[in-house]
N, C-alpha and C positions, 0 to 999 in steps of 0.2 A: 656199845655195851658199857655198861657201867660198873665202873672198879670200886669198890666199897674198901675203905678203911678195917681192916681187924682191931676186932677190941682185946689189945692187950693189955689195958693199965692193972689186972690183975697180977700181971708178971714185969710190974714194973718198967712197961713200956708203954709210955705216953705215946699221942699221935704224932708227934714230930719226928720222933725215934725213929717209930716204927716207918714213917714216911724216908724217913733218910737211908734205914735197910733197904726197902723196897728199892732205890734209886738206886743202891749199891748191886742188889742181886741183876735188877734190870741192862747192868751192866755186861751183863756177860755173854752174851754174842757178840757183841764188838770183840771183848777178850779173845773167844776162842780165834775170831778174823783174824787179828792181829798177833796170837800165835803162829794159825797155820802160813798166814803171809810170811812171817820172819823163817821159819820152818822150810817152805817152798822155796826162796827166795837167797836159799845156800848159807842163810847169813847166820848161820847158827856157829858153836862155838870151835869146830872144828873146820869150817869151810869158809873164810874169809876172801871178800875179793882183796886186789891187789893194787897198791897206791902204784903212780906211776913210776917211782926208781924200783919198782918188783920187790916191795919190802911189807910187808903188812905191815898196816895200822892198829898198832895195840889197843890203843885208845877206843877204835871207831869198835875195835871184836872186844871191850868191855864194855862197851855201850848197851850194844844190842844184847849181847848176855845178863847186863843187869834187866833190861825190858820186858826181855823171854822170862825170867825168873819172878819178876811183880807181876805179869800177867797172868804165868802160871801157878801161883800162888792163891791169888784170886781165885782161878778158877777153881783149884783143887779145895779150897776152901767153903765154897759155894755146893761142891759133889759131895763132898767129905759130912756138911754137915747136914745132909740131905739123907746121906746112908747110915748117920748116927742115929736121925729120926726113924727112920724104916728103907731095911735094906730093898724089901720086895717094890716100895713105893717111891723110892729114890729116883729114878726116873723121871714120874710123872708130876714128884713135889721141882724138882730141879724145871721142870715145865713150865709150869704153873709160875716159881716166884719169878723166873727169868721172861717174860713174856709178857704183854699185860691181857690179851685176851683169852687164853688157855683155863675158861671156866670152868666148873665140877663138869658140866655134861658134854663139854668137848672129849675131856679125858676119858670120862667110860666111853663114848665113842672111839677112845683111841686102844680100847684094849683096859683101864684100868677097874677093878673092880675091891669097890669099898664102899660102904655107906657114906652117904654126904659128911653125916657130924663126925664120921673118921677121918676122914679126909682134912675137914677144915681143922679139927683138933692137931693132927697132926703139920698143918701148914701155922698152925698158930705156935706150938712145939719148936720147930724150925727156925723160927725168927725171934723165939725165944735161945735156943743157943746160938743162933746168929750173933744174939745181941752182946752174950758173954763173948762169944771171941773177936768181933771187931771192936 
């Protein structure tokens, strides 16, 4: 399937931009992974393993707390600006820019329902306030 470029240099975003959003939202399955793994995984801020003199390691439970926080950051950033676009289509825009084959006719298959030129308007929207907050 072939991923086509949006034309945004009307909203001040050239192709390069706009390519370097895209590699940024495409990021975000990893993130959620590497949330739930830290999550799963006890390592979260209240549940630290234990060095071997039975003393917690500060250092190692701010590590992974600074991790958990730039990941979920990310991600809530990525939801957030998805629901600013449209709450109803928040879902299916978060789809669409996280993925790269999630095309207009996957999504009405998936349940979404909106005209093509809404849809793209609204995913070109998107990446437009993408582009203010990153």
């Amino acid at each position: 399937m072939q991923n086509w470029d949006l034309g945004l240099d009307e909203y001040g975003i050239n192709k390069k931009r706009y390519r370097e959003l895209k590699a940024f939202c495409l990021q975000y399955p990893n993130w959620k992974e590497k949330e739930a793994e830290i999550l799963e995984s006890g390592r979260n801020l209240t549940d630290m393993p234990v060095v071997k003199n039975h003393i917690s390691d500060p250092t190692q439970k701010k590590g992974f707390a600074l991790i958990l926080s730039n990941v979920t950051s990310k991600i809530k950033l990525i939801e957030e600006t998805a629901r600013e676009v449209d709450v109803i289509m928040a879902e299916y825009l978060i789809r669409n820019v996280t993925t790269r084959y999630n095309g207009y006719h996957e999504l009405v298959n998936c349940g979404m329902t909106c005209s093509r030129s809404d849809f793209y308007r609204k995913r070109r929207q998107f990446f437009c306030y993408l582009n203010k907050k990153v």
